[in-house]
N, C-alpha and C positions, 0 to 999 in steps of 0.2 A: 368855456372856450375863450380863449386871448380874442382883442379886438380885431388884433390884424386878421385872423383865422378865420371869424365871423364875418367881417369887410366881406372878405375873398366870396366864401361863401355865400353870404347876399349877391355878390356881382354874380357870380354862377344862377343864383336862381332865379335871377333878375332878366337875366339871359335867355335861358332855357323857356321862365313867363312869357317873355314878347317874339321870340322865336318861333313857338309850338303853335301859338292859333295863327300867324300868320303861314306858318309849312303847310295847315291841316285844310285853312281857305284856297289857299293857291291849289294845292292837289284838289280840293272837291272842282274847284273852275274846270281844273288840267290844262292842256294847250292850245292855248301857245302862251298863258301866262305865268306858268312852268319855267316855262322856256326863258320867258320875259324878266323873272325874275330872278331865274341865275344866270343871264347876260348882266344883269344890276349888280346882282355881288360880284362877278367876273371882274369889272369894271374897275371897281371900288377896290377889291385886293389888288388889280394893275398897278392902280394908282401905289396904293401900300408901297406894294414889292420896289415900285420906279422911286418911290421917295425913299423909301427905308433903307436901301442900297445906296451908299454914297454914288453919283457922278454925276456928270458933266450932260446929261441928254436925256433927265427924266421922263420929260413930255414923250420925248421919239419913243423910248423902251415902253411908256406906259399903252402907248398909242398901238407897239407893236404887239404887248400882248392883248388887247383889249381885241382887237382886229381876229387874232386866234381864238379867244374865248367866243366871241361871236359865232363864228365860222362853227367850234366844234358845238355850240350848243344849236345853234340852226340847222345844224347836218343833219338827216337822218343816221341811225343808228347801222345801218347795213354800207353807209358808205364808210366805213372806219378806214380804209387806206385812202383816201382822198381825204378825210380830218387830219389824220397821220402824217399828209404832204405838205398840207397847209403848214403844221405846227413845224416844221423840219422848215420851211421856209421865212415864220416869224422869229424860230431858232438864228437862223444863217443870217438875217437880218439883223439882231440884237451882235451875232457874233462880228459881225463884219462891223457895225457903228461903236462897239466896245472896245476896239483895239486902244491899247496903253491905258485903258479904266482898271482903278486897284484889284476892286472886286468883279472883277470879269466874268466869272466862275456862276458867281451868282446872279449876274443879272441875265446870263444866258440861262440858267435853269426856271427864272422864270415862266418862261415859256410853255417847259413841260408839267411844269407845280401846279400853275393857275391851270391850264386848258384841262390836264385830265383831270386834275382834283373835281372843279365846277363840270366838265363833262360826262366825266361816269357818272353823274348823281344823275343827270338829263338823261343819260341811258339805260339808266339802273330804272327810270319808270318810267321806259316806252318800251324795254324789255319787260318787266315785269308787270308792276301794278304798283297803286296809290299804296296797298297795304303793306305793299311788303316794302316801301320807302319809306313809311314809316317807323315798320323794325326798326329798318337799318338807324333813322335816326336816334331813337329810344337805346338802342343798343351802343349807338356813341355818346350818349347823354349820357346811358348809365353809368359806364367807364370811369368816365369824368366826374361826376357826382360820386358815385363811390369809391371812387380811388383816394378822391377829396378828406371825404371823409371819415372814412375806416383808417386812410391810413393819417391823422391828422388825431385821430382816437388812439389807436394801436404803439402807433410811431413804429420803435424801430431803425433796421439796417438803411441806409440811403440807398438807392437805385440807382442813380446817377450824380453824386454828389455834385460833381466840375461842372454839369450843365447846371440841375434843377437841383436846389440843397434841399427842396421839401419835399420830393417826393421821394415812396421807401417803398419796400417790398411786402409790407403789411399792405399797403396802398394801392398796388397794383394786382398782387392776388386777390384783394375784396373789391378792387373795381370790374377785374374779369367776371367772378363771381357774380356780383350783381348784373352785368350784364348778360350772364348762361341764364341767369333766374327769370328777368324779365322777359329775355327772348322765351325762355318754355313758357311763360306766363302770357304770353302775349298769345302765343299758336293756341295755345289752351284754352284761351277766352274764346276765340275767333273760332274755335274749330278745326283749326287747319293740321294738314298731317304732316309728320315730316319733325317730329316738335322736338325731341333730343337730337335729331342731327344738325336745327336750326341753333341750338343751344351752344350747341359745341363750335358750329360756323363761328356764333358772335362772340365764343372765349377768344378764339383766333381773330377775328374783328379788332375785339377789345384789347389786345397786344397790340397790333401794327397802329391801332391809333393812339395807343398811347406812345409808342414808337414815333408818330406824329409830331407830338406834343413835345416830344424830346428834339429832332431835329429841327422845331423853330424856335427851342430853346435855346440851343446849338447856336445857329445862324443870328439870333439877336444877343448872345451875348461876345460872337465872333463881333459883332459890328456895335458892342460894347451899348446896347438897346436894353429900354426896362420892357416898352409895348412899341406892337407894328406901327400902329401911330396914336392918333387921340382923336381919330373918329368918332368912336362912342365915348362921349364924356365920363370920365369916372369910371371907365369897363376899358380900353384901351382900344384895338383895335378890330375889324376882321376878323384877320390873321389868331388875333390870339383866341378866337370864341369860335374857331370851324379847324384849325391846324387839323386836329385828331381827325376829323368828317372826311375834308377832303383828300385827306393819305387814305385813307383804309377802304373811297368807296373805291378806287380803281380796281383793287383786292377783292370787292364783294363781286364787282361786274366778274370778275375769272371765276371763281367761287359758284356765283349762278350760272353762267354757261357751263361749266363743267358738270353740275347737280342735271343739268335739262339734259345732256348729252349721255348720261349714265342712268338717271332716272324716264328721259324720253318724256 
């Protein structure tokens, strides 16, 4: 394997190492240090987003989305259109303080990035359960991890050349893949029922977050960016080690309401 491919690939599981017992301690506490701790990441991607976007009123944009990411992970889960007013008002606030900023566009969609991304995960286990936020993460890890690597083996067609020049369609078909395996693997251990239609949820998972992973491709190389920032030394940002998590839980939250509504 070339060194750079290896690099990457350490940072990934470098990642994944320090990530996983600290998701598995916070979920066994539950909440409110749940809560407490995706108001920290909340925060901390604010910041990103407010820096990583050129302009002129960091502090105020980071301020405002920080105030929303708050809001929607303190809320309960039943009040969703009172979260929904908040965020429409940190919106209207970013928009009204952004007039004549280059990137306008993006420093208002802040707002909806940060808050649902970090909020469905908060909701995804106060509706659900420890275990089944688990999946979901397992199921975005695997993505990533096998997309990584199967397709860095395989190679192959590019996927999106003009964003991401490394990743290819070998890559993205063996990262879904791995992630339909792990999910059956997972209900299978545990017992739980439901275990090829969880499977097939997390192929569908495993696309929009890698769908993720492309649009803050997108967006950092629109603003001509290698990493969100250099928070994590030698690993880059946030941003660049939850892109894929925070798009796709919004996704899972429809996904399980829709399975409880038809399953009961």
């Amino acid at each position: 394997m070339e060194k750079s491919k290896k690099s990457s690939l350490i940072k990934r599981a470098v990642s994944s190492i320090i990530l996983a017992p600290i998701t598995l301690f916070l979920l066994f506490l539950g909440a409110p240090f749940v809560n407490l701790f995706a108001i920290l990441c909340g925060t901390l991607l604010s910041w990103e987003w407010a820096t990583m976007v050129p302009n002129k009123k960091n502090a105020l944009y980071a301020a405002a989305y920080t105030a929303s990411v708050v809001v929607v992970c303190m809320m309960p889960a039943e009040f969703i259109f009172l979260t929904l007013a908040v965020m429409a008002v940190a919106a209207i606030v970013v928009a009204v303080k952004s007039r004549g900023e280059e990137h306008r566009a993006l420093l208002i969609l802040g707002v909806p990035y940060i808050s649902l991304g970090i909020g469905a995960l908060v909701w995804f286990y106060a509706l659900t359960n420890s275990l089944l936020l688990i999946w979901f993460f397992l199921v975005v890890w695997g993505v990533d991890v096998g997309a990584f690597v199967i397709g860095t083996t395989v190679k192959g067609p590019k996927l999106a050349p003009s964003i991401s020049p490394n990743k290819t369609w070998s890559g993205l078909i063996g990262g879904v893949c791995v992630s339909a395996l792990v999910s059956y693997g997972y209900f299978a251990l545990l017992g739980m029922s439901y275990a090829l239609y969880f499977a097939a949820f997390a192929a569908v998972l495993a696309v929009i977050a890698q769908c993720g992973d492309l649009i803050e491709s997108k967006i950092k190389r629109h603003l001509n960016l290698k990493d969100s920032s250099n928070l994590i030394p030698g690993h880059g940002g946030i941003f660049d080690r939850v892109d894929g998590l925070i798009f796709a839980a919004p996704f899972a939250i429809v996904g399980f309401i829709v399975f409880f509504v038809v399953v009961g």
